[in-house]
matplotlib code that plots the C-alpha trace (Angstrom):
import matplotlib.pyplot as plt

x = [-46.6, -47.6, -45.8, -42.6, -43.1, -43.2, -40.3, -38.7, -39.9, -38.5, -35.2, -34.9, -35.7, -32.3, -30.0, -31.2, -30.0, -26.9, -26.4, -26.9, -24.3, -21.9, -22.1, -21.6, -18.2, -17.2, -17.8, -16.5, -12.7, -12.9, -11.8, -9.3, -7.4, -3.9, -2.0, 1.5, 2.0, 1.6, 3.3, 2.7, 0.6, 0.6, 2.1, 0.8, 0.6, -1.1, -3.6, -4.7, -8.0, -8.6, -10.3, -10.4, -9.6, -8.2, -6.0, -6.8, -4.3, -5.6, -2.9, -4.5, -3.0, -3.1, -4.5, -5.6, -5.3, -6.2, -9.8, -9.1, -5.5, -2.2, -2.9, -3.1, -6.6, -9.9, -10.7, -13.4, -10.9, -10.2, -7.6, -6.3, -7.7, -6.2, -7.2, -5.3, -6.4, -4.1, -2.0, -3.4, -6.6, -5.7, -3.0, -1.2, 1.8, 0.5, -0.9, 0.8, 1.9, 2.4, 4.3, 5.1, 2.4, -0.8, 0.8, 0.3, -0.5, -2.8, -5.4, -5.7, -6.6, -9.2, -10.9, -10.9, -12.4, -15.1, -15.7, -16.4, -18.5, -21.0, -21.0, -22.3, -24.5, -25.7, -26.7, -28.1, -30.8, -31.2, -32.2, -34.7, -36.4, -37.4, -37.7, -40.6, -42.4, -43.9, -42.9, -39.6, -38.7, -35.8, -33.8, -34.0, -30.9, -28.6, -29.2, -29.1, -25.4, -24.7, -25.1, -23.3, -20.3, -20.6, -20.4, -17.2, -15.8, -16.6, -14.9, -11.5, -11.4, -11.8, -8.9, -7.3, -7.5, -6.6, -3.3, -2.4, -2.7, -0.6, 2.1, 1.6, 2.3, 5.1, 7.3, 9.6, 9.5, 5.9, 5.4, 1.9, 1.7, -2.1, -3.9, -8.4, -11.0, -13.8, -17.5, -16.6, -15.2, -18.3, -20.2, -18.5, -18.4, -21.9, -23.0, -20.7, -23.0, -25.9, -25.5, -23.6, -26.9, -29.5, -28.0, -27.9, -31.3, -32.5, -31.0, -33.1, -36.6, -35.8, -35.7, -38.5, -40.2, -38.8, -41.3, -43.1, -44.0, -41.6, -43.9, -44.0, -41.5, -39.9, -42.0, -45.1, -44.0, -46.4, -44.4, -43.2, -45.3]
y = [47.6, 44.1, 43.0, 44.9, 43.0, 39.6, 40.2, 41.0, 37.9, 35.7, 37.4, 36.6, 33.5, 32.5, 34.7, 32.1, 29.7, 31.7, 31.9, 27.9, 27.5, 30.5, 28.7, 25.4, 26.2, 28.4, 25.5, 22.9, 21.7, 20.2, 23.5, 22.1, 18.0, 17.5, 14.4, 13.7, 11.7, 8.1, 5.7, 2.2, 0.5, -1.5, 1.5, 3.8, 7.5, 10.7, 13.0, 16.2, 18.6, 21.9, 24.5, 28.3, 27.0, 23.4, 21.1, 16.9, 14.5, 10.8, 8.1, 5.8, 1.8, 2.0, -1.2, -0.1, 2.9, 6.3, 6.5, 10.2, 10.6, 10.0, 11.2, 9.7, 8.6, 9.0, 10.3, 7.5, 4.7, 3.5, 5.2, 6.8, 10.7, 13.0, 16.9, 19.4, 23.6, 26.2, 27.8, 31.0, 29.8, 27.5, 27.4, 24.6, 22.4, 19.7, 21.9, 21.0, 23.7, 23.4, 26.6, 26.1, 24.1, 26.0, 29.2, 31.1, 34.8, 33.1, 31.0, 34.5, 36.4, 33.5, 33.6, 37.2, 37.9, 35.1, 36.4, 39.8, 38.1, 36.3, 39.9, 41.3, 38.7, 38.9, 42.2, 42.2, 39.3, 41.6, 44.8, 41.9, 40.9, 44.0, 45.8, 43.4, 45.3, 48.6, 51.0, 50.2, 49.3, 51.8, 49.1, 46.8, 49.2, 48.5, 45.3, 44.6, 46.3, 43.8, 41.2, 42.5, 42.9, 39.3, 37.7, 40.0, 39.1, 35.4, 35.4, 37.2, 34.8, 32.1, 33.8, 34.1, 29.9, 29.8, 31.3, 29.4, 26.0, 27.3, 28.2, 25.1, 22.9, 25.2, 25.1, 22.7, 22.4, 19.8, 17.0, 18.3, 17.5, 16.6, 19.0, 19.9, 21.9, 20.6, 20.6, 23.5, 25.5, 25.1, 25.9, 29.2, 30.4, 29.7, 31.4, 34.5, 34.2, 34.0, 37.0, 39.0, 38.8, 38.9, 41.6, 43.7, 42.3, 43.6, 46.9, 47.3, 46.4, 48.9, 51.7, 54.0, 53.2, 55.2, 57.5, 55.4, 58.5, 61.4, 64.0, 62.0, 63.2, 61.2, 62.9, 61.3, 57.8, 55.4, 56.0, 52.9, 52.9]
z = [10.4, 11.0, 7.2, 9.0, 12.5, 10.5, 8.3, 11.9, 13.6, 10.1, 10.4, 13.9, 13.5, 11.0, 13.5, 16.6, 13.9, 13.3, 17.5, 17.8, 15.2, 16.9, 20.3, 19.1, 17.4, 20.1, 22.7, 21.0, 20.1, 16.1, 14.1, 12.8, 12.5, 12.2, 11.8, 10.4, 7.7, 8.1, 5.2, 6.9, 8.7, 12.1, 13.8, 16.3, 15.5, 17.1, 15.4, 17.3, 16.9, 18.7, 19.4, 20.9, 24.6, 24.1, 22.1, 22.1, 21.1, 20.1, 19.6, 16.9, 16.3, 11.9, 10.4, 7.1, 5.2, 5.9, 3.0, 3.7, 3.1, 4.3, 8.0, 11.0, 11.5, 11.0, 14.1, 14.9, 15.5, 18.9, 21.0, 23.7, 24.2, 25.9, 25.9, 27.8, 27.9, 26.8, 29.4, 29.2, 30.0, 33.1, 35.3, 37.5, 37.5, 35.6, 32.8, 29.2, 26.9, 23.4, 22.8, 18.9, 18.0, 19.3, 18.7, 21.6, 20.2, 17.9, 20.4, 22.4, 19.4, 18.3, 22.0, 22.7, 19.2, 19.8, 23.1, 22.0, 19.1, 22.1, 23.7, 20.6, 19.9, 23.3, 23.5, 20.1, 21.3, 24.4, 22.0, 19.5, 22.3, 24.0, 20.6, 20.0, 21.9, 19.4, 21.7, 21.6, 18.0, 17.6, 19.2, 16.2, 14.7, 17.2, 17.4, 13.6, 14.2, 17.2, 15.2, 12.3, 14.7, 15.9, 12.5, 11.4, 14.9, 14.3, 10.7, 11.9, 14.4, 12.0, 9.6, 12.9, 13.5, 10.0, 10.2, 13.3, 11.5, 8.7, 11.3, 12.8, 9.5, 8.4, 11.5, 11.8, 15.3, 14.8, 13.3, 11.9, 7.9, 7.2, 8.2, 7.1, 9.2, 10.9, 11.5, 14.4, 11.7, 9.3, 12.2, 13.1, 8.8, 8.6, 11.9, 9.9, 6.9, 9.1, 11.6, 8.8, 6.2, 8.6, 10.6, 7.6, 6.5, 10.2, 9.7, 6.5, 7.9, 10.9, 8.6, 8.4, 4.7, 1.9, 0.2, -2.9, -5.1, -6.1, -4.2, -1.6, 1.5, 4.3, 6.7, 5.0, 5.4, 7.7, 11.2, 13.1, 16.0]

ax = plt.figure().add_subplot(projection="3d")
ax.plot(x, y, z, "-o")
ax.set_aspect("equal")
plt.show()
């Protein structure tokens, strides 16, 4: 029991890791950069970055070359910032829309799936917690599959994010031509890889111990409390 209860504790302890990193992409607005393509210098040009709720525009003076590309940027140089929340989110007359470039269907399937995700993830570290205590540690199995659900929700909604920046590129309607993801992006993959494993990993360690010998029966196995 107390080699089970450790292996519990270590598991727990890379999910927290896994909700830190969930948290921080879904809070934040750098999944993804684009910029169009920028072939001289001492002009002004405007690079964007968004995220599930809001998309920031930076208008950026180019002295030198991009080291990263042709793009408009890095993001580090000086400029003017301006970041303004998807429609569907806010409401008012001075709200922007970018219809065609955020891709309207696609930013409220992102959010709704990451929302669901922190629900899951929520009620999975609800169901650790109190499962730490003995007499309750049948709720380490559904909250091994809570997890598990907020790492596939997570990933859809970053193949989700994905296919809103190809749509963004491709139309001809933006000016969008450079285009990489960001650190919130690496965040949200490796809070899927995270939740995914270790969810499965908790799942394991919650079931009762497998017999070791062949006359051995389930009903002989050490029981959990």
């Amino acid at each position: 029991m107390e080699g089970k209860a450790i292996k519990t504790r270590v598991a727990f302890c890379f999910i927290l890791v896994g909700i830190s990193l969930m948290l921080a992409a879904v809070t934040t607005d750098h999944w993804a950069v684009l910029s169009p393509k920028v072939e001289k210098l001492n002009v002004s040009c405007e690079a964007a970055h968004f995220g599930l709720w809001h998309l920031c525009i930076k208008r950026i003076f180019i002295r030198e070359p991009n080291p990263e590309g042709k793009g408009c940027g890095p993001l580090y140089l000086p400029g003017d910032h301006n970041c303004s929340y998807f429609k569907h989110f806010t409401s008012g007359e001075n709200e922007e829309i970018f219809e065609v470039t955020t891709q309207k269907e696609y930013s409220i399937s992102a959010a709704a799936l990451a929302i669901i995700g922190v629900g899951f993830m929520t009620m999975g570290t609800i169901c650790t917690i109190l499962a730490f205590n003995p007499k309750r540690s049948y709720l380490l199995k559904p909250a091994a599959m809570f997890y598990t659900f907020a790492g596939l929700c997570i990933i859809i909604a970053v193949e989700v994010i994905r296919q809103s920046v190809r749509r963004m590129v491709d139309s001809e309607d933006t000016v969008w031509i450079e285009y990489y993801y960001s650190w919130s992006f690496a965040c949200a993959c490796s809070a899927f890889a995270l939740l995914f494993i270790c969810g499965i990993a908790l799942l394991l360690i919650s079931l009762p111990r497998m017999p070791r010998n062949a006359w051995e029966t389930c009903m002989d196995a050490e029981p959990e409390n």
